[in-house]
N, C-alpha and C positions, 0 to 999 in steps of 0.2 A: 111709869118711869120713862122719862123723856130719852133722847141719842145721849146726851152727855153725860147721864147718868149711867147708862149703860155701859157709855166707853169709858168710863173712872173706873165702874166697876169690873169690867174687864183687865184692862190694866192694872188695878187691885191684884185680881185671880192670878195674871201672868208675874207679879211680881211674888206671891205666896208660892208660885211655883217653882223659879227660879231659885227664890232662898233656900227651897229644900232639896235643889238639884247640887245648888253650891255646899248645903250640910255634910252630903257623901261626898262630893271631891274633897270638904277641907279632913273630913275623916281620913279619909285614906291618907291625905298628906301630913298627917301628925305620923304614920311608919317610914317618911322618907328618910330618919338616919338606918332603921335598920332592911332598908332595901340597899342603903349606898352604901354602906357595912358588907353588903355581898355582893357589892358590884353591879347590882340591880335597877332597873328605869323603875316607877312607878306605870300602873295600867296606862294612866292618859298620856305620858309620856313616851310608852309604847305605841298607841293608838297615832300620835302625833307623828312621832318617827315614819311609821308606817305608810300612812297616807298622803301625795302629794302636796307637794305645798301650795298652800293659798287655795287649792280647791275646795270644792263646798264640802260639808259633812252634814247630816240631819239624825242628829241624838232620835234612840228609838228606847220610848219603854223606861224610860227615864223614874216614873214613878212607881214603877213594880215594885210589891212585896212593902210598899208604905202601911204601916201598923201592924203587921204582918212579925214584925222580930219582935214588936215591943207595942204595948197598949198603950204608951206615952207619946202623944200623940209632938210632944216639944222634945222626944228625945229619938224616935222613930228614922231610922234611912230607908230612905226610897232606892233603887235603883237595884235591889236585888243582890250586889257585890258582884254586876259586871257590868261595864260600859261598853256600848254597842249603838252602834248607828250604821248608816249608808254613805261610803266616800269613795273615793275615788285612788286606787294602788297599782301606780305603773299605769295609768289611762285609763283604766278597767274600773268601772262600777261594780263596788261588792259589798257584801253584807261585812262587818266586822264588830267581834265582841272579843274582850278581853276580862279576866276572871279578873276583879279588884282583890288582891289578899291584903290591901292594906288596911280594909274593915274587916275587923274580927278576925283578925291571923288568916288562919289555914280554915277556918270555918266556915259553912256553904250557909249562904243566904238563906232564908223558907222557900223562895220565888225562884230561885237563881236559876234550878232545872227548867221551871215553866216560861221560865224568861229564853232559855236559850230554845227552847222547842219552840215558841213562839215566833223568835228571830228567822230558826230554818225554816219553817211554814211561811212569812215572808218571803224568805232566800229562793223557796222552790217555786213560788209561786209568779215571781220577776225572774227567775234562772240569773240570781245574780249568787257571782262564786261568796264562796264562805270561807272567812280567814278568821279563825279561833286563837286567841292568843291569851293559852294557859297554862298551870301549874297541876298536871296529875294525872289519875287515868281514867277510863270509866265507859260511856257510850259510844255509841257507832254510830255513823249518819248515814244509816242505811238509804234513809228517801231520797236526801241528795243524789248521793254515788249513782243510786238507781236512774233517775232520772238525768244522768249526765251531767250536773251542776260538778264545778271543782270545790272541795272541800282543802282548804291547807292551814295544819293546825303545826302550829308555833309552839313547839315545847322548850320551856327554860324554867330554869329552876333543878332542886333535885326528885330526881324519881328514883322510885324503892322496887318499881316492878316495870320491866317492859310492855306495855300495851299496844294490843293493835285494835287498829281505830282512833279516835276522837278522843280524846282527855273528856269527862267532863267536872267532874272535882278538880281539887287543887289543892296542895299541899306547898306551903309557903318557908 
């Protein structure tokens, strides 16, 4: 296989990716009447807000937990049901993940835990803070805290119980 063959089929690969990157945003955006029904951003619109404008962001993980809900491989969301990357909030470089409840309600991803444990192992690993932006209760980020990284989780939405710690369910 010659360079041009390579680089089509590259670009091939980056476009198969892409389609299935955009499958879980348009998912989640078929709940935008019943997030604006309660007065609600959607995730990426949260994510947006969030993060400085016009600086960079580098989507992380984007294809966690593909085949993983569903053995159909044409009907399958990648991304675990959080969106998370590396950007930039108030000038500071940090880790950020937001819980998508626009796929599949209030239901957790297969991935979604290993995804977020993944992300702090990153986080602790660059000592970039961690901003969590989600709906419910559940783990503690013990490694962070310990190791001095900032952890700052964003609860919106309703809760049924006070938690201390980290959300890491979501209840929509």
């Amino acid at each position: 296989m010659n360079a041009h063959h390579r680089h089509a089929a590259a670009l091939e690969r980056i476009a198969c990716w892409r389609a299935l990157e955009r499958r879980a945003a348009d998912r989640s955006e078929r709940a935008r009447a019943v997030f604006e029904a309660r007065g609600q951003l959607l995730p990426r619109e949260r994510v947006g807000l969030l993060l400085d404008a016009g600086s960079p962001f580098l989507a992380l993980c984007n294809l966690a937990g593909l085949l993983q809900d569903q053995e159909d491989p044409a009907a399958s969301l990648p991304g675990a049901g959080v969106v998370a990357g590396i950007g930039f909030a108030s000038g500071v470089r940090c880790m950020v993940a937001a819980s998508d409840c626009g796929i599949e309600g209030s239901a957790d991803q297969p991935m979604g835990a290993d995804k977020i444990l993944r992300l702090q192992e990153i986080a602790l690993a660059h000592k970039l803070p961690f901003v969590h932006l989600v709906e419910g209760a559940g783990a503690h980020p013990t490694r962070l805290s310990a190791a001095g990284i900032p952890v700052i989780t964003v609860r919106h939405g309703f809760e049924t119980v006070e938690a201390a710690g980290m959300p890491a369910g979501r209840m929509c």
